[in-house]
C-alpha positions as CSV (number, residue, x, y, z in Angstrom):
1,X,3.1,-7.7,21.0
2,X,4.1,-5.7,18.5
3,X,1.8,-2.8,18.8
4,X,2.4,-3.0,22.6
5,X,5.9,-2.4,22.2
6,X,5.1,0.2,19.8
7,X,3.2,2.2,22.8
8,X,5.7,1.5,25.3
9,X,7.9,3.5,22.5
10,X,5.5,6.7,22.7
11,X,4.7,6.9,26.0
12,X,8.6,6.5,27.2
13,X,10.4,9.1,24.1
14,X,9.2,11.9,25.9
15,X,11.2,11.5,28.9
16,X,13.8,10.8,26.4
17,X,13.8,13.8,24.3
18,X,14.2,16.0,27.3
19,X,17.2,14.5,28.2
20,X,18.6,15.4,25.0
21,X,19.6,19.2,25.8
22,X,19.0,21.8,23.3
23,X,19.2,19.7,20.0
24,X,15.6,18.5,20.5
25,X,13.1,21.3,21.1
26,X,10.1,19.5,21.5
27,X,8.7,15.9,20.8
28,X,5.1,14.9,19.3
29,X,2.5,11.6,18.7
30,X,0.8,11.9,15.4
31,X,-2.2,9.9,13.8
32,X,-3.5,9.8,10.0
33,X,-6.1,9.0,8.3
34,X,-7.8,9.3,5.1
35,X,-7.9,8.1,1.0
36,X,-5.6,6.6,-0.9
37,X,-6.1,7.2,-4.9
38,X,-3.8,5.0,-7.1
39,X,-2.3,6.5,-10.5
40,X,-0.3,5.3,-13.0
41,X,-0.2,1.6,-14.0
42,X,-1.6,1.0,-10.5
43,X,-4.7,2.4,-11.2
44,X,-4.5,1.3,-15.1
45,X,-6.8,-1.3,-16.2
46,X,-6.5,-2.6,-19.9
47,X,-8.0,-6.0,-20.5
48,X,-5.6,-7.0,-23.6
49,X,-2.8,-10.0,-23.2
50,X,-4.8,-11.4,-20.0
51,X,-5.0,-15.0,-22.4
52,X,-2.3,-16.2,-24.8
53,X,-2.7,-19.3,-27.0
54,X,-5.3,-20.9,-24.7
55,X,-7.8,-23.5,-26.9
56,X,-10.7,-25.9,-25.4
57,X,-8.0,-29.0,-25.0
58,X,-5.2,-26.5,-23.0
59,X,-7.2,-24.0,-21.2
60,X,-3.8,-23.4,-18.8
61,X,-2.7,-19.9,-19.1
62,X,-4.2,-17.0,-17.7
63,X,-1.9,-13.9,-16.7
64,X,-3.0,-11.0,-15.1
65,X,0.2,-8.8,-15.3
66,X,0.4,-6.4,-13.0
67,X,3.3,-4.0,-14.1
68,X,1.5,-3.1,-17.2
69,X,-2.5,-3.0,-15.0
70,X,-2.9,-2.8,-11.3
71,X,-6.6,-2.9,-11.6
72,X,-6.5,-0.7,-7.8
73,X,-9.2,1.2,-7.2
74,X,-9.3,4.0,-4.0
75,X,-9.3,2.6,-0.8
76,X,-8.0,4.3,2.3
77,X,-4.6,5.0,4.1
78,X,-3.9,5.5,8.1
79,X,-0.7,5.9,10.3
80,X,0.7,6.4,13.6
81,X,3.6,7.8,14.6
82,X,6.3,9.9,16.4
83,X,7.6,13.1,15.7
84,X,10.9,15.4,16.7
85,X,11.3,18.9,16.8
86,X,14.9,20.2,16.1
87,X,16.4,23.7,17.1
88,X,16.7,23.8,13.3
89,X,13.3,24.4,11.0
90,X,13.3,20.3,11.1
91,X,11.3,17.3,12.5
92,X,12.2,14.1,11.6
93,X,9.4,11.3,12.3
94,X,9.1,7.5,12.3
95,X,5.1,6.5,11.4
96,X,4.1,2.9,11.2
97,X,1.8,3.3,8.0
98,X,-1.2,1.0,6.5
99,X,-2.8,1.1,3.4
100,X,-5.7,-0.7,1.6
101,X,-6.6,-0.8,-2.0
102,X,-9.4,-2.9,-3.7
103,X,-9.0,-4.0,-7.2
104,X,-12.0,-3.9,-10.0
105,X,-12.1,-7.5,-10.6
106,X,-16.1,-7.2,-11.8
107,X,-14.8,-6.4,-15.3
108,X,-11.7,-8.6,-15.1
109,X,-14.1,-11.2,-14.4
110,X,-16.2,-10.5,-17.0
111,X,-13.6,-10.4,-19.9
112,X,-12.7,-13.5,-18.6
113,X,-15.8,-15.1,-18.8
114,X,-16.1,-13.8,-22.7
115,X,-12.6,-14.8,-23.9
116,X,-12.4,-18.6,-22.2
117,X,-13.5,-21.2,-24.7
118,X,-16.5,-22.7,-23.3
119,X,-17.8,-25.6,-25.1
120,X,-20.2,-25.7,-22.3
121,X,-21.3,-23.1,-19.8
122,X,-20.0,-23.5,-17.0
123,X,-19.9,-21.7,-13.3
124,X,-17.1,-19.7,-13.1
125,X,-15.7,-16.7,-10.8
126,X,-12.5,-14.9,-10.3
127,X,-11.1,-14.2,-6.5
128,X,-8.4,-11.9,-6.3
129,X,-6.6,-10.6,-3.0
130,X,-6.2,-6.5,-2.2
131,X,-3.6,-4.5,-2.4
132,X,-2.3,-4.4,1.8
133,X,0.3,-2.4,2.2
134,X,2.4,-2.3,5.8
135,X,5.6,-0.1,6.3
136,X,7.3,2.2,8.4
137,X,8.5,5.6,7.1
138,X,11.2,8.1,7.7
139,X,10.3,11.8,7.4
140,X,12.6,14.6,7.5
141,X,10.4,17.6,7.0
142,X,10.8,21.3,6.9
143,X,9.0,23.6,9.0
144,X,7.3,26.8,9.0
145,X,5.1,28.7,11.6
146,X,3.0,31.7,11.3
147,X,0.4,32.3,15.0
148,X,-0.8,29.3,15.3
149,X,-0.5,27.5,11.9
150,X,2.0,25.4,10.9
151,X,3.2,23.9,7.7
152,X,5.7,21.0,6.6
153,X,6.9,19.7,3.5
154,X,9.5,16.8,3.4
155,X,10.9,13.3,2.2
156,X,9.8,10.0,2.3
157,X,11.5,6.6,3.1
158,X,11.5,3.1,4.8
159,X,10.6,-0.4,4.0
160,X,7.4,-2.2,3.2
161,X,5.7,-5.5,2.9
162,X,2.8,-5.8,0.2
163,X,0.6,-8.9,0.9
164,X,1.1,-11.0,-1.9
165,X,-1.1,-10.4,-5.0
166,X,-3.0,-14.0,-4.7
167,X,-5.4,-14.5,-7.9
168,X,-7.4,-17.9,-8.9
169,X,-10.2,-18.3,-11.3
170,X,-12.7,-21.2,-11.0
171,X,-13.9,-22.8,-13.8
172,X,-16.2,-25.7,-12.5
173,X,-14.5,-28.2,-11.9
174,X,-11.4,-27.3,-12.1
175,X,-9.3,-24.1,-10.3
176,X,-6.8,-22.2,-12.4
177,X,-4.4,-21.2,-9.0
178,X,-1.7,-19.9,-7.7
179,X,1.2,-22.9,-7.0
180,X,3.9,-20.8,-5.7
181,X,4.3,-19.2,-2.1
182,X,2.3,-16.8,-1.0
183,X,4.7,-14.6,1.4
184,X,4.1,-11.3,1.8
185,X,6.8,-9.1,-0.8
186,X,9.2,-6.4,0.5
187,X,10.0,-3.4,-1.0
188,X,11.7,-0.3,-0.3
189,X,8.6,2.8,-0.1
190,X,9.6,6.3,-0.7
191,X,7.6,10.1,-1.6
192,X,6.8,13.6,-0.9
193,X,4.5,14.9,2.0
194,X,3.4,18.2,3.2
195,X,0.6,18.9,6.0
196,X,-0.9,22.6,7.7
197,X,-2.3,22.4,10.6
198,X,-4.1,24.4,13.6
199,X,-3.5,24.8,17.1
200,X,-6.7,24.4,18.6
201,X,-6.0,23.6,22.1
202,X,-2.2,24.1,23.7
203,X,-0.4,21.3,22.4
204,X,-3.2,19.8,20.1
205,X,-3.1,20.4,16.5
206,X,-5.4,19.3,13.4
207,X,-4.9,19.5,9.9
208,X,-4.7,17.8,6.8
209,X,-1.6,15.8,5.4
210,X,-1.3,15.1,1.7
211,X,1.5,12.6,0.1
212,X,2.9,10.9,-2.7
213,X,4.5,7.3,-2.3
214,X,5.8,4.9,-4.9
215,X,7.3,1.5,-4.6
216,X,8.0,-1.4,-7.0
217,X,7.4,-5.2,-5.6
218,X,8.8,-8.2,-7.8
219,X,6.5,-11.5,-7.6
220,X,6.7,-14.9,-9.3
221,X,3.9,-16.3,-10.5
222,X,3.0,-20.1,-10.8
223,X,-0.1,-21.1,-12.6
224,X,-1.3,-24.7,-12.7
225,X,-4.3,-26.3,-13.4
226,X,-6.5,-28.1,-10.4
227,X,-6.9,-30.7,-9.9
228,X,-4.6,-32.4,-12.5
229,X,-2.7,-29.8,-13.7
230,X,0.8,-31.5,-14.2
231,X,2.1,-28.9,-16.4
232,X,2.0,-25.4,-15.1
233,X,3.2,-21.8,-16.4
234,X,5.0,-19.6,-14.4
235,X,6.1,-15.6,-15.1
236,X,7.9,-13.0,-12.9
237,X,5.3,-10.1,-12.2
238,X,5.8,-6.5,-11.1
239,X,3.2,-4.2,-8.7
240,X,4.3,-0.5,-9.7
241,X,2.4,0.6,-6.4
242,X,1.8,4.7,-6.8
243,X,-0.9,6.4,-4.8
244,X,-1.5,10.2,-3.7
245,X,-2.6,10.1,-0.3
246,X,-4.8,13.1,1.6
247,X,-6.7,13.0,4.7
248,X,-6.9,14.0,8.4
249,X,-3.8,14.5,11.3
250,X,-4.1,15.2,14.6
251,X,-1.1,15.7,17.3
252,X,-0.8,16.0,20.5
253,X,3.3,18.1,21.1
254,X,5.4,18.3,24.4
C-alpha cells in the first residue's frame, strides 16, 4: 500500500508543480543505487570486553556492545525519490532511502567459542541480525550547470528506523537470547551529498551520487539464559551508524 501510494505521489507532482507559477522551474523522479562502506565504530571491530566475570557455574553474560564495535561490513544502499527545481540554483528532494549492512560475525563467533568455559565441547553458533536501515530524507542542494553537465552538493535530513540489532548464541542446550522487544529503533538520519551527472537523452540524466550519513540509535538489551534462565542481565546499547555512500543515479526531469 505504501509503495503504491508512493507512485501515485510521482506520477501526480508533475501536474502539481506546473501549477505552481514561476517558483518551481522544473520537477524530477530520481533512483539510486550503489555501496555503502561503514567507518568509524560502525565499521570497528575489537573483540575485548565481549565476556565479563562469566565461570562454568554462571555462564550468563555475553555483551556485544555496539557503540564501541559495529562489526558492519559493506553492503549496499538504494533510493527513490522526487526532486524540485527552484528559480533559485536550488532543488529540494524527498527520497525514500534503504540500506543493508552485514556484520562479520565469523570472528565474533570464533572468539566466542575460545573465551566460553567449556568443560565439555559442545555445538555452539552465533546468529546475529543485519544492519537494515529505512528512512526518508530531505535534500536541499545547490546547483550548477555547464552544457549538459550538472553538479549538486547539499544537506541531509529525515527520520529512520534501524531493524533492531537481534543477537543469540547457542550453546547446546541452552540459548543465550535476546528477552526484550524487538521493535525496529528510530532515529533522526542526517549528511552531506553531492552528484554530476550527464544529459544523455532530453530529460534523462546519469551520473554518480556520493554521500555521507550518520545517525545514533539507542537499544536495550536483555540477556537471559534458555531455557531456565531466571536471572537475566540487561544493558542500554548504542549503534553509531556512519557510512559513505557512492553509486549510480539516473533521472528522468519535466
Amino acid at each position: 500500500m505504501r509503495r503504491l501510494l508512493f507512485f501515485c505521489l510521482i506520477l501526480g507532482f508533475p501536474q502539481l508543480v506546473q501549477s505552481q507559477g514561476k517558483f518551481w522551474s522544473s520537477f524530477d523522479i530520481q533512483a539510486h543505487y550503489g555501496a555503502s562502506i561503514p567507518v568509524g565504530s560502525f565499521s570497528r571491530e575489537n573483540y575485548d570486553g565481549i565476556f565479563d566475570n562469566i565461570t562454568t557455574s554462571n555462564p550468563r553474560y555475553l555483551g556485544i556492545q555496539k557503540f564501541r564495535n559495529g562489526y558492519a561490513k559493506p553492503g549496499s544502499q538504494m533510493s527513490l525519490g522526487m526532486g524540485f527545481r527552484t528559480s533559485l540554483p536550488l532543488k529540494i528532494s524527498v527520497l525514500y532511502q534503504q540500506s543493508l549492512n552485514t556484520l562479520a560475525i565469523e570472528q565474533l563467533e570464533t572468539t566466542i567459542r575460545t573465551g566460553f568455559p567449556q568443560p565439555v565441547e559442545r555445538n555452539q553458533f552465533l546468529v546475529h541480525s543485519d544492519y537494515k536501515l529505512r528512512s526518508v530524507l530531505s535534500e536541499v542542494s545547490y546547483i550548477w550547470e555547464k552544457s549538459k553537465w550538472e553538479g549538486s552538493i547539499g544537506l541531509l535530513a529525515g527520520p529512520g528506523r534501524l531493524d533492531y540489532p537481534d543477537y543469540s548464541y547457542f550453546y547446546d542446550p541452552f540459548n543465550f537470547a535476546n528477552d526484550n522487544s524487538k521493535e525496529p529503533i528510530d532515529g533522526l538520519v542526517s549528511g552531506l551529498a553531492s552528484s554530476l551527472s550527464f544529459e544523455i537523452l532530453e530529460g534523462f540524466r546519469i551520473g554518480g551520487k556520493v554521500s555521507y550519513q550518520r545517525a545514533d540509535f539507542n537499544y536495550r538489551y536483555v540477556l537471559r539464559l534458555i531455557p531456565g534462565g531466571s536471572n537475566y542481565t540487561y544493558f542500554n546499547d548504542e549503534v553509531n551508524y556512519r557510512t559513505l555512500n557512492a553509486g549510480l543515479q539516473i533521472s528522468y526531469t519535466w
